[in-house]
Each structure stands twice: as structure tokens, then as C-alpha cells.
N, C-alpha and C positions, 0 to 999 in steps of 0.2 A: 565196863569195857566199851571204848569207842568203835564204831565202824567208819570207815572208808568208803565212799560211795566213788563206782567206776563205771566210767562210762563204755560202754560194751558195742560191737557194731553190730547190733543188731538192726534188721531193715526194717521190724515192726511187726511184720507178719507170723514171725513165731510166737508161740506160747512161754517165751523168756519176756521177761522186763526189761530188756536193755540196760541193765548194770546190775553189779556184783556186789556184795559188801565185803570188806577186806576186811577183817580183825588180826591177822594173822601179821608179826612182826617178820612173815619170809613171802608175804607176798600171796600171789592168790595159790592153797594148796589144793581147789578141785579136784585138779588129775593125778595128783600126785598123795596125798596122805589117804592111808590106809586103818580101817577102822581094825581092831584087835580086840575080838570079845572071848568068855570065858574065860578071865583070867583068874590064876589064885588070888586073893585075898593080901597074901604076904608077897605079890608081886609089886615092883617100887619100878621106876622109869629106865633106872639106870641100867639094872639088869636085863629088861625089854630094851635099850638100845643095843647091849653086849650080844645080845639074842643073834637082834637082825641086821645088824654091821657082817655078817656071813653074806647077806647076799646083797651086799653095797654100801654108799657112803648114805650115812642117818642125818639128816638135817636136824629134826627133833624125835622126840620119844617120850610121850606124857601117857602116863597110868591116871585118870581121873578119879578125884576124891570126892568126897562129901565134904562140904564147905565146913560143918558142924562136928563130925566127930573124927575128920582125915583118914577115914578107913575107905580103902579103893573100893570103889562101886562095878571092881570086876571086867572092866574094858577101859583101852586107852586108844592113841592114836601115833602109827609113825608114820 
């Protein structure tokens, strides 16, 4: 996975590094993506997006897997 490095206005004196890395094909989601744990098992992305499209529009909605055997590791992100 590539990162994006940006350049941030930070004036120095804070405890940030002055840039971000971007991985994210929508840009920087800091404030915006939300972490979603406890999930069943037989929960998949699509039905977390059908979820939370109730309480607005879903850019994305990823249930994260195990690269090795693609059983959800129980939390995702929208």
C-alpha cells in the first residue's frame, strides 16, 4: 500500500509532524471514518453499509479480514 505524504500547516510547535499520510483513495478520512467493533463474524461490508446509510450518505464500509484465511477479524470502518 502506497502513502501520500502532505504537507500540513503546522507552525512546528506542536506535537504533530507537520504531514499526514494519505492511503485512503477519498482523501484524508481523520474526522470523518468511524471505527465499528464487535462485529459478528458473518458480518460482510455490504450489509454494514445497508446498516448505517440510516443515518446518512456512506462513502465506504469495510468489515476487515485476515489476509490468510478472509474471516472478518470482528471490526470494520465507515
Amino acid at each position: 500500500m502506497a502513502f501520500q505524504q502532505i504537507l500540513g500547516p503546522s507552525s512546528g510547535s506542536s506535537s504533530s509532524s507537520g504531514f499526514q499520510y494519505m492511503n485512503s483513495p477519498f482523501g484524508d478520512t481523520t474526522y470523518t471514518k468511524v471505527f465499528v467493533g464487535g462485529l459478528a463474524w458473518e458480518t460482510q461490508s455490504e450489509t454494514m453499509r445497508r446498516y448505517f446509510e440510516q443515518f446518512g450518505e456512506i462513502v465506504e464500509a469495510v468489515v476487515i479480514t485476515d489476509k490468510n484465511t478472509g474471516r472478518s477479524k470482528g471490526y470494520g470502518f465507515v
